[in-house]
C-alpha positions in Angstrom: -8.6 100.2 164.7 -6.2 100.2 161.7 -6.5 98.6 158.8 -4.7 97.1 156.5 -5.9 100.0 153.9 -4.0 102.5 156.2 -1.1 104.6 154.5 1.5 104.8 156.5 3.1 107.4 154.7 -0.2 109.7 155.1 -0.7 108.7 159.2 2.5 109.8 160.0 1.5 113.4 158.7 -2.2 113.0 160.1 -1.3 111.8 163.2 1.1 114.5 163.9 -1.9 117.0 163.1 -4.3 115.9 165.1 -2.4 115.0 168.0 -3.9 116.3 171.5 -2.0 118.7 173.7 -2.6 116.0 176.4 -0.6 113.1 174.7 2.2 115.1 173.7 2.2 115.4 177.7 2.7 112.4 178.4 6.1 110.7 179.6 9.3 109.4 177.2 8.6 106.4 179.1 4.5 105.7 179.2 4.4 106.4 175.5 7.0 104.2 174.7 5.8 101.5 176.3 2.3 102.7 175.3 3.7 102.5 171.6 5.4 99.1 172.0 2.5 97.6 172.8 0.2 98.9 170.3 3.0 97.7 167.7 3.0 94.3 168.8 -0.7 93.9 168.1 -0.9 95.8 165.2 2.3 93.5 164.2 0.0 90.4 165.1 -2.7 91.5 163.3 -1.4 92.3 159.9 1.0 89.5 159.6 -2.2 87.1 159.8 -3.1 89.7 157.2 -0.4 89.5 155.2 -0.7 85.5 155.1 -4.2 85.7 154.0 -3.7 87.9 151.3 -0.9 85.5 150.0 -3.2 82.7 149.6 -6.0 84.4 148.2 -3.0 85.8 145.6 -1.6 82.1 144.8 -5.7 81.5 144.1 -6.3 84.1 141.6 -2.8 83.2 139.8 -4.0 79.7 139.4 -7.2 81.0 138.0 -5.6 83.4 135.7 -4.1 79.8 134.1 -6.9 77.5 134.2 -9.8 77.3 132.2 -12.5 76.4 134.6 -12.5 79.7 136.6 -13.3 81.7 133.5 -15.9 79.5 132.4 -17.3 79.5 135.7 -16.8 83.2 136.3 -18.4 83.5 131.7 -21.7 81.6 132.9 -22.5 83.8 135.9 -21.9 87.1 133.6 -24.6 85.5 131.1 -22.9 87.7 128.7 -21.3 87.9 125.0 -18.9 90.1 125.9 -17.3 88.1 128.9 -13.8 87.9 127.3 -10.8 85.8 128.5 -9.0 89.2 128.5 -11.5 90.8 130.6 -11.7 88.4 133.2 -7.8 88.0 133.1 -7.6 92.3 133.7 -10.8 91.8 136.2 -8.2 89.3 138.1 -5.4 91.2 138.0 -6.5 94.2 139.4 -7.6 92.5 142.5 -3.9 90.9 142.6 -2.9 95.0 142.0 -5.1 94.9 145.2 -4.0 92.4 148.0 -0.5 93.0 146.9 -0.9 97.2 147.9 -2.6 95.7 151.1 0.7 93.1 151.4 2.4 96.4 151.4 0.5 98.5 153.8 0.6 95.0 156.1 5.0 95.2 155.8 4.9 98.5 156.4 2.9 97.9 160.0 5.2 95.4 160.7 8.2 97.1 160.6 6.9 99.4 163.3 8.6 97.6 166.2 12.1 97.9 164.8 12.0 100.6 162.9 10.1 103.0 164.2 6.7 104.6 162.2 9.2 107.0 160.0 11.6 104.1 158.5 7.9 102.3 158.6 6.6 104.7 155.9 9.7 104.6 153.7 9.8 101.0 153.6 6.0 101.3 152.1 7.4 104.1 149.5 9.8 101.8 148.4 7.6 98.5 148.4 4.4 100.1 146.0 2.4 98.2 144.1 4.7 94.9 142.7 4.8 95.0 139.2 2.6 92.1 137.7 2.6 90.5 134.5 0.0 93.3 133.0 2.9 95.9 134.3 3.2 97.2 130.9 -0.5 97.5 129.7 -1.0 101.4 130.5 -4.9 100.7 131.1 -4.4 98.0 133.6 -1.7 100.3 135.0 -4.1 102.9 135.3 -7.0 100.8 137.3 -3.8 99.9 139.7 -3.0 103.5 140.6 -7.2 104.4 140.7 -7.2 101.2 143.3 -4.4 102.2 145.0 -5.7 106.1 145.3 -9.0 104.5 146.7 -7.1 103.1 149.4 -5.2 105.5 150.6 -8.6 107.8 150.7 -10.1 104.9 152.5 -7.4 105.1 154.9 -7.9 109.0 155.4 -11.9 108.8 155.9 -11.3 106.5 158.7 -8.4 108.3 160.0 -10.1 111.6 160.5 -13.9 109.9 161.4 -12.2 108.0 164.2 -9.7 110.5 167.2 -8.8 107.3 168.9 -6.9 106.3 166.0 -5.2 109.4 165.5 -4.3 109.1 169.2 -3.1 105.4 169.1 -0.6 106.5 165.8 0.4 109.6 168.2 1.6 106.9 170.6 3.2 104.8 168.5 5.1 107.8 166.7 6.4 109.4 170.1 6.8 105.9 171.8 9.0 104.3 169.1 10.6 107.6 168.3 12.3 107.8 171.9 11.9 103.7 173.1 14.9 103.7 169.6 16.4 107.0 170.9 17.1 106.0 174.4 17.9 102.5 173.7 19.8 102.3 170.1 23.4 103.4 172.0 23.2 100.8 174.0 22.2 98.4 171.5 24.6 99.1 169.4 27.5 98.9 171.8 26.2 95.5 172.7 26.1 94.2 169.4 29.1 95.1 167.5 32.5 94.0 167.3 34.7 97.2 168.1 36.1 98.6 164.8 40.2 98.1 165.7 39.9 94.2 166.5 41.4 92.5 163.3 40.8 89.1 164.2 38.5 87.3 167.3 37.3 83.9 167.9 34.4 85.5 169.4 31.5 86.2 167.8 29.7 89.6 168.3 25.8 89.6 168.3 25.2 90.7 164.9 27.9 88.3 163.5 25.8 85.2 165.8 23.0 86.5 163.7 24.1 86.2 160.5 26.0 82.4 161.3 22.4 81.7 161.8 22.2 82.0 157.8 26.0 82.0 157.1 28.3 79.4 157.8 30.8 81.0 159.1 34.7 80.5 158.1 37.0 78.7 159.9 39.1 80.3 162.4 42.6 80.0 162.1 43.8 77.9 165.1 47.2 76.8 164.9 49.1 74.1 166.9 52.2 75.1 168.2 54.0 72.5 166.6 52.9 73.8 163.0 54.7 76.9 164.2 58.7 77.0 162.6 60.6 78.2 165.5 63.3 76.5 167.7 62.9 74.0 170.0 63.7 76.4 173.1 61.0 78.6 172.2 58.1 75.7 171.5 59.0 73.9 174.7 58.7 77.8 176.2 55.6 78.3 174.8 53.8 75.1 175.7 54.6 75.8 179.1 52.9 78.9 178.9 50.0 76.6 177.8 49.5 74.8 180.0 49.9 77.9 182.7 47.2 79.0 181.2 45.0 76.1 181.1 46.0 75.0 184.9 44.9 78.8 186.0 41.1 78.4 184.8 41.2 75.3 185.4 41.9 76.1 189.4 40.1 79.5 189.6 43.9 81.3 189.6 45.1 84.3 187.3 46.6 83.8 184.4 49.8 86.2 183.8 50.5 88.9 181.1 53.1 87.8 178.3 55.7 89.9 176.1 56.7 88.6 172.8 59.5 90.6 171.5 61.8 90.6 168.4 61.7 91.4 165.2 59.1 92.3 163.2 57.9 89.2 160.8 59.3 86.5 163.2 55.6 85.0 163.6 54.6 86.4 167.3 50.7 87.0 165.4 51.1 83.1 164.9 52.2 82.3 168.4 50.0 84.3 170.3 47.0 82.5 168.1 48.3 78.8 168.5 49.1 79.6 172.0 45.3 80.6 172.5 44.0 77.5 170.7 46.7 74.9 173.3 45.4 76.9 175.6 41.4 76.5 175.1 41.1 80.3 175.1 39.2 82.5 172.5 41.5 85.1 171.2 41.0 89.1 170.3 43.7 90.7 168.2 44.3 94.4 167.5 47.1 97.0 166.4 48.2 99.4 169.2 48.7 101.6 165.6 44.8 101.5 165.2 43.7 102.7 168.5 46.1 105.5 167.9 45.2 106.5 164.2 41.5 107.5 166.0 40.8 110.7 167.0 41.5 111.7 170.7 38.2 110.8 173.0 37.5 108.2 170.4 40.2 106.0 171.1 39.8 105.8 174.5 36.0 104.6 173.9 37.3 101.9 171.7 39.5 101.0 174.5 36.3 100.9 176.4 34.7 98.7 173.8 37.5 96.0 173.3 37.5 95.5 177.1 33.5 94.9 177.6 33.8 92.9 174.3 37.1 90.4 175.9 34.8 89.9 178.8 32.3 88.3 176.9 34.2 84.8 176.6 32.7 82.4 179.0 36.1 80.6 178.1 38.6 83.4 179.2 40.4 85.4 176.6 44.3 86.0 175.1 44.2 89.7 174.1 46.9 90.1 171.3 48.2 93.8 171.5 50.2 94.1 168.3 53.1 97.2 168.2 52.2 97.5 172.0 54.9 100.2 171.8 52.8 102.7 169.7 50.2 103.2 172.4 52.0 101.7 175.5 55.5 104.1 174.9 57.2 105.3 178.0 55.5 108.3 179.5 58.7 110.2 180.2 60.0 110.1 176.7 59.6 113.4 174.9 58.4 112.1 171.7 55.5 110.3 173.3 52.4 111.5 172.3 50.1 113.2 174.8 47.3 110.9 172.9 49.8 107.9 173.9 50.6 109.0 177.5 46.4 109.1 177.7 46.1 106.1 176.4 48.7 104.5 178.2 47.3 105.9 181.9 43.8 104.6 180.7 45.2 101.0 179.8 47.1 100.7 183.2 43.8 101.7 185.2 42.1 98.5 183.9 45.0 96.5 184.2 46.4 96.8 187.2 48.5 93.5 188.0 50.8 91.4 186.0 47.7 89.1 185.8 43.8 88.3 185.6 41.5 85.3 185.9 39.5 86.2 182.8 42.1 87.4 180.5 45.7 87.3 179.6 47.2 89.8 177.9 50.6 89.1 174.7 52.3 92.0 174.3 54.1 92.2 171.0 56.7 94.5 170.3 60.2 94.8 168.2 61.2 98.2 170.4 60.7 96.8 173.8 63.3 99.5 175.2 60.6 102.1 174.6 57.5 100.5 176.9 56.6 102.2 179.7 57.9 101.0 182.8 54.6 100.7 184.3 53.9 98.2 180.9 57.1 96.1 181.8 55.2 95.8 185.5 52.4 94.4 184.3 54.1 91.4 182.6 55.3 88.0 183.6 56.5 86.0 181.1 59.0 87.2 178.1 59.6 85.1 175.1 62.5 86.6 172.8 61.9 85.6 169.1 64.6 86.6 167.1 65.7 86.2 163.8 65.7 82.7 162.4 68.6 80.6 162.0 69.0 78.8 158.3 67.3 75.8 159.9 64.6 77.3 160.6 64.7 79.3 157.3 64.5 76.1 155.7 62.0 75.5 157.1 60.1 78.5 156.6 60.9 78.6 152.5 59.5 74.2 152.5 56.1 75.4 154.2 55.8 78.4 152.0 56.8 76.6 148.6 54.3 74.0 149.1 51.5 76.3 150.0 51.9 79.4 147.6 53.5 77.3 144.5 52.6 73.8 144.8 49.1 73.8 145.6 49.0 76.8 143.2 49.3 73.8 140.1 52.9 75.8 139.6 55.6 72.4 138.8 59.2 72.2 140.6 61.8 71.8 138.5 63.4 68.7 138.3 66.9 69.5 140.4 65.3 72.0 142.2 64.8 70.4 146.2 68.4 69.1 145.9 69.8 73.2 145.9 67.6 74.6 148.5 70.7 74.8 151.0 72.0 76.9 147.9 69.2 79.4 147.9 69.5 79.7 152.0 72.8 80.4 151.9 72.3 83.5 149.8 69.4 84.9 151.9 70.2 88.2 153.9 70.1 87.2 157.5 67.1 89.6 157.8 65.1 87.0 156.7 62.1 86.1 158.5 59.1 84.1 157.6 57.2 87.3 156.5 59.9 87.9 154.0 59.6 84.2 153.0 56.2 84.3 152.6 56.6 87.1 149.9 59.7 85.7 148.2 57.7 82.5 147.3 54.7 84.4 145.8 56.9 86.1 143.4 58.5 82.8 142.7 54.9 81.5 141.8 54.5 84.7 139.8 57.6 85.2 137.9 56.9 81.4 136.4 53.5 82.3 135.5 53.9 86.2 134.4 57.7 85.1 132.5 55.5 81.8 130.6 58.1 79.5 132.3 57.2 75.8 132.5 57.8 75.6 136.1 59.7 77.2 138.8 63.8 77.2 138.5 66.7 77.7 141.0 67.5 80.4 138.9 64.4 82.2 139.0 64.2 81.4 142.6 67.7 83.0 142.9 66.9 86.4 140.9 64.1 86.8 143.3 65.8 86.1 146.4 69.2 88.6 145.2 65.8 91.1 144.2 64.8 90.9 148.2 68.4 91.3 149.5 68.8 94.7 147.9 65.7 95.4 149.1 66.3 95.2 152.5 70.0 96.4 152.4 68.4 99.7 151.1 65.6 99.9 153.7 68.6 100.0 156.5 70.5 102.2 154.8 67.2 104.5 155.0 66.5 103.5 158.6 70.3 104.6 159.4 70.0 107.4 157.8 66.8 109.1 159.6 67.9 107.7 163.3 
């Protein structure tokens, strides 16, 4: 039986050695199981070792501060020579001790998850702790002459007892191929796939570590936060409550396109329409599933499906750039990678609608879907570009929370010439373009020293963007 002396470093090696033709014969699946449940008692065992050690540590560390121990520990020695420094080296070395036993009892118990091998370089690492006589050579000494004694304890009863060395056989075949055999599937079962951007749902290992982390708020959104027009709010609130009336009732829920251009807040709409809608959400980038290599992307495909089906709530899955994965097959410049895709994505969803989940579609080049795409789809909502309303709008929201509650002032005059500052606005602007403009308002006041945030500055920045985007469709028009 092993002891908490045992090496695990050394058993590896010596258990390999002396293994028996006969257990290497045995089955993938007997010696794992064989090896799991040796692990669990051997787990058992040493953390009631572990514990006791502790305790009998926290003992000796109160001794080493008391008087009375000593004096007791003076009087049994009957001798001069029975030094406070004697008896505090005497009482370090056995901490030196338990605490290379602590080590030997971690290592054990990191058998079931880890297997013997990751087992034996967790003890590398762990050593003997340092303590406070760390830097006293002698006493570091003893340590190592302790810790040498150990380990040759450990090989003494390795090699005087074969049904250890055939137990540590088990365990090194048995948790060798029990973590071969089952770490894929783990794995796939655990983690979020790599393209998702943003989920409501929680993968296994992220459930874990809420256990410990709080985890941050999602970012639910009503639909009447969203700036849009009153035609497409009233639009998308009946899609809510479509939604909502189809789990209710056991029906299917049908597949949605959001097109326009890019920046006109479809990210935000598909979210808040989720959270009317009492659905969890998955969002991705047709651009990422492309961008991976060819095999791989359809495995991530794979992976964002099994992971949607999770949700015991039913799911909106937010394609965003649909078109770059989802491109008409017939087109010449699509992508054999795309066509594959495309064919792979129709196979699993092969009506305009599901009772588990709904697919958005978002796009700003919905002449360019595949037909077999449009098919699949029942609802469109059009988002275009925003109308100085709703630009208003846009620049109020975005003032207030990238300048206002960034402790930047308004001028005094300021609110009184928004209507100015709309006016000169390209009418390519949408709220993403907003967004920006009012950051670099908050930055030109803070970078330029200025007291607090002008027309005029608000102005430069805003002629700044229209040149901007005046030359980016010159460029466009100029490579179509």
């Amino acid at each position: 039986m092993l002891t908490n002396k045992l090496n695990i470093s050394l058993l590896l090696t010596l258990a390999i050695t002396f293994t028996s033709n006969d257990i290497i014969a045995m089955s993938t699946e007997a010696i794992a199981m064989a090896g799991i449940g040796i692990c669990t008692q051997l787990v058992n065992k040493q953390s009631g070792n572990f514990d006791e050690n502790n305790e009998k540590i926290v003992q000796i560390s109160t001794n080493l501060i008391t008087d009375k121990a000593f004096n007791k520990w003076k009087k049994g020695k009957h001798k001069d020579d029975a030094t406070k420094e004697k008896f505090t080296q005497l009482q370090e070395i056995e901490i030196a001790k338990l605490k290379a036993n602590n080590s030997l009892c971690l290592a054990t118990m990191q058998v079931p998850g880890k297997g013997l091998v990751e087992a034996a370089k967790f003890f590398a690492q762990a050593q003997v702790e340092k303590t406070k006589a760390q830097n006293d050579k002698q006493t570091a000494a003893i340590k190592s002459a302790v810790l040498g004694q150990t380990i040759m304890n450990g090989i003494t009863q390795i090699i005087n007892d074969p049904k250890t060395i055939i137990m540590l056989t088990a365990i090194i075949f048995g948790t060798y191929y029990a973590s071969k055999l089952g770490y894929a599937h783990i794995k796939q079962q655990m983690e979020r796939p790599q393209v998702i951007e943003e989920t409501s749902l929680y993968s296994g290992l992220e459930k874990l570590k809420n256990f410990v982390i709080t985890p941050p708020p999602l970012k639910a959104q009503d639909i009447d936060e969203i700036v849009a027009s009153p035609e497409i709010k009233q639009k998308i609130n009946e899609l809510a409550t479509i939604l909502k009336t189809a789990r209710q009732t056991n029906e299917t829920m049908p597949n949605i396109l959001f097109y326009g251009p890019p920046g006109t807040g479809k990210t935000l709409t598909a979210r808040a329409l989720a959270a009317q809608s009492g659905l969890d959400y998955v969002m991705f980038s047709g651009t990422s599933l492309t961008k991976l290599e060819r095999g791989k992307d359809r495995a991530e495909l794979d992976k964002i499906f099994a992971f949607a089906k999770k949700s015991p709530k039913g799911v909106l899955v937010f394609i965003d750039e649909a078109e770059s994965f989802l491109g008409n097959r017939e087109n010449t410049t699509t992508s054999e990678q795309s066509r594959e895709l495309t064919q792979a994505f129709l196979e699993k969803v092969p009506k305009p609608s599901d009772k588990n989940i709904v697919f958005v579609f978002a796009t700003n080049r919905r002449n360019i879907l595949d037909s077999a795409v449009e098919s699949r789809i029942s609802e469109v909502v059009h988002m275009p570009y925003p109308t100085d309303r709703e630009k208003l709008q846009l620049m109020e929201l975005f003032i207030k929370k990238e300048v206002v509650n960034a402790g930047v002032p308004i001028e005094e005059g300021f609110t009184q010439r928004k209507q100015e500052l709309i006016d000169l606005m390209d009418k390519k602007f949408v709220g993403r373009t907003i967004e920006e403009m009012t950051q670099k308002f908050r930055r030109k006041v803070r970078l330029g020293r200025h007291v607090s945030l002008s027309y005029e500055i608000a102005r430069g920045v805003i002629e700044e963007t229209n040149k901007k985007l005046v030359s980016q469709r010159k460029r466009a028009s100029s490579l179509s």
